[in-house]
BABAMAR-513881 format. One record per residue (C-alpha): residue in one letter; x, z negated, y. Coordinates in steps of 0.02 Angstrom, whole numbers, padded with zeros to 5 digits, always signed. Each point is the difference from the previous one (the first is absolute). Layout:
// residues N
AXZY
...
***
This chain:
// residues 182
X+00950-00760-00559
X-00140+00117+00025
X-00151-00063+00086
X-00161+00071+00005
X-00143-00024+00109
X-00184-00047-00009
X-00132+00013+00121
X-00205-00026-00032
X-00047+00195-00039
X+00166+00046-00091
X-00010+00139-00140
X+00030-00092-00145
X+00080+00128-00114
X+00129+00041+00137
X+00052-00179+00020
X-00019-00057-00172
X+00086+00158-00110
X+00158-00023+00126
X+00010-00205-00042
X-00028+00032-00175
X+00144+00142-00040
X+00125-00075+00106
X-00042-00160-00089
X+00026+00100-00138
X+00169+00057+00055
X+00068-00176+00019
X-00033+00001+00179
X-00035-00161+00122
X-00179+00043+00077
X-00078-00127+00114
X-00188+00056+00058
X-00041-00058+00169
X-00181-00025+00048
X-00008+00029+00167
X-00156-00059+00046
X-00022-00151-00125
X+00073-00048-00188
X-00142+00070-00080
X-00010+00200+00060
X-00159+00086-00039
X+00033+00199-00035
X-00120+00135+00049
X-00098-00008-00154
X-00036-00171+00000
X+00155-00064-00100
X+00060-00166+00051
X+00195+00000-00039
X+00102-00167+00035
X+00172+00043+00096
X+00166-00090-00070
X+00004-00072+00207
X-00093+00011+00140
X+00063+00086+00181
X+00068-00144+00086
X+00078-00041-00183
X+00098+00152+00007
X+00061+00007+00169
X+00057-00199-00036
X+00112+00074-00115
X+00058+00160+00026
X+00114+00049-00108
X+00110+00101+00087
X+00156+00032-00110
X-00121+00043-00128
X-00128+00106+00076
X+00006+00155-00075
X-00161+00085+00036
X-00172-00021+00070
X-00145+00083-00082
X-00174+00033+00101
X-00139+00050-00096
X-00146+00073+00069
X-00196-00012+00015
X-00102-00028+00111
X-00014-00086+00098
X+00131-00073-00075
X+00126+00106+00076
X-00083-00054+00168
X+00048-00179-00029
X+00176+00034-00040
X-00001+00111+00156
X-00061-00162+00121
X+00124-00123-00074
X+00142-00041+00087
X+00065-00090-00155
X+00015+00171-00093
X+00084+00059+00179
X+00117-00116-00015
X+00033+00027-00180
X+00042+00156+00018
X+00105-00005+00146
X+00101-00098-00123
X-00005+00140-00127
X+00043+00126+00116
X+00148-00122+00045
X+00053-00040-00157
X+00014+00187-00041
X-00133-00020-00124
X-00130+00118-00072
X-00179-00004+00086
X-00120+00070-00105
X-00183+00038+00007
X-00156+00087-00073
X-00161+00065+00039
X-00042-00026+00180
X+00143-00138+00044
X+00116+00131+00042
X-00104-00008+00140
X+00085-00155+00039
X+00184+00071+00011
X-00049+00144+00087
X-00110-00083+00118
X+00165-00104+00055
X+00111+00162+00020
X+00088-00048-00158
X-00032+00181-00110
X+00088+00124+00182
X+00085+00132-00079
X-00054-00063-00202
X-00073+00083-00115
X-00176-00086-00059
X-00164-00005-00087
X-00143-00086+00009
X-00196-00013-00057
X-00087+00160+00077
X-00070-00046+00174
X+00131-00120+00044
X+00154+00113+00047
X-00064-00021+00169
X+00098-00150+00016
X+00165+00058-00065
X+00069+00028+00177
X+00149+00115-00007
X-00006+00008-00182
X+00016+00183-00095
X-00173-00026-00128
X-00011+00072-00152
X-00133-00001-00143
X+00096-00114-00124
X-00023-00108-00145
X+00166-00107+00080
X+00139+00025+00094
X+00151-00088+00025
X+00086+00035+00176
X+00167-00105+00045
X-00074-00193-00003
X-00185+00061-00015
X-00106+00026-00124
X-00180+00056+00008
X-00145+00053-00119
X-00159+00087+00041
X-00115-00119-00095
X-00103-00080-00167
X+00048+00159-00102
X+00195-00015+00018
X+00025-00198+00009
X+00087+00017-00197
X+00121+00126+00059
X-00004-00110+00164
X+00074-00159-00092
X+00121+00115-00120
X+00068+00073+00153
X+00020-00186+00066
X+00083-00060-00185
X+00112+00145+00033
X+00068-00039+00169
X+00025-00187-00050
X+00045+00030-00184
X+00063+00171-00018
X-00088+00142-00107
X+00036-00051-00168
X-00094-00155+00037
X-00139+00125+00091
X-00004+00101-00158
X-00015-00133-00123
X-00157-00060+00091
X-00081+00166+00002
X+00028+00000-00177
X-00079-00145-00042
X-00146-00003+00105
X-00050+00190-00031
X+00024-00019-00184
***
């Protein structure tokens, strides 16, 4: 299970192109709105989540989770930041041994919690700041150990193929590009 958070101020095409490949793929996405059902992105897009917060920590599922996806925005990346729900969700990631991905500024959020020491990272210009301990580089994605991170709007398709890939393999990747560059 893959779930991927929400918060008021979210960039919609980083949360949204993620959902809809792995979808795609035959993956198991929940979308968790973090602060309410109905999650209003940065331009003004209202997007309903599958559950809300206190949904999803009600029912963890922790034999299942396979990765947690943070889009950014702001300041939607801000919200996911403050919330101890996402803290707690990915403290079960990180137990679980399962990938922690995000893009745009919510790197931020990984780094911010000493999570990226030693990795290898990238991140919306601005915001590598907050990648304490982390070794930046100006990249489209990149995939270190359990982490994967993306530097913003501009990469979120190869963000999601790279996501399909880890979860699916690359066939699976490369049948996707195929058939949404075509």
């Amino acid at each position: 299970m893959v779930y991927l958070f929400l918060a008021d101020g979210f960039e919609e095409i980083e949360a949204l192109t993620p959902v809809d490949l792995l979808r795609r793929a035959g993956v198991a996405v929940t979308t968790v709105g973090v602060t309410g059902k109905i999650v209003t992105g940065s331009h003004r897009i209202a997007v309903e989540a599958d559950v809300t917060l206190d949904e999803a920590l009600g029912g963890i599922d922790e034999e299942e989770l396979e990765m947690i996806v943070l889009p950014g925005g702001m300041p939607g990346a801000a919200n996911l930041d403050a919330s101890e729900g996402v803290d707690r969700f990915i403290k079960e990631a990180l137990a679980r041994d399962a990938y922690l991905a995000a893009i745009c500024a919510a790197p931020m959020i990984y780094g911010k919690r000493g999570l990226l020491e030693g990795r290898d990272a990238t991140c919306y210009p601005g915001f590598e700041k907050y990648l304490e301990g982390a070794k930046y580089y100006e990249a489209s994605v990149i995939v270190d150990g359990n982490f994967v991170t993306s530097d913003g709007m501009g990469s979120a398709l190869d963000f999601a193929l790279q996501l399909v890939s880890l979860l699916k393999g690359e066939d699976e990747a490369e049948r996707l590009a195929e058939s949404v560059r075509a």
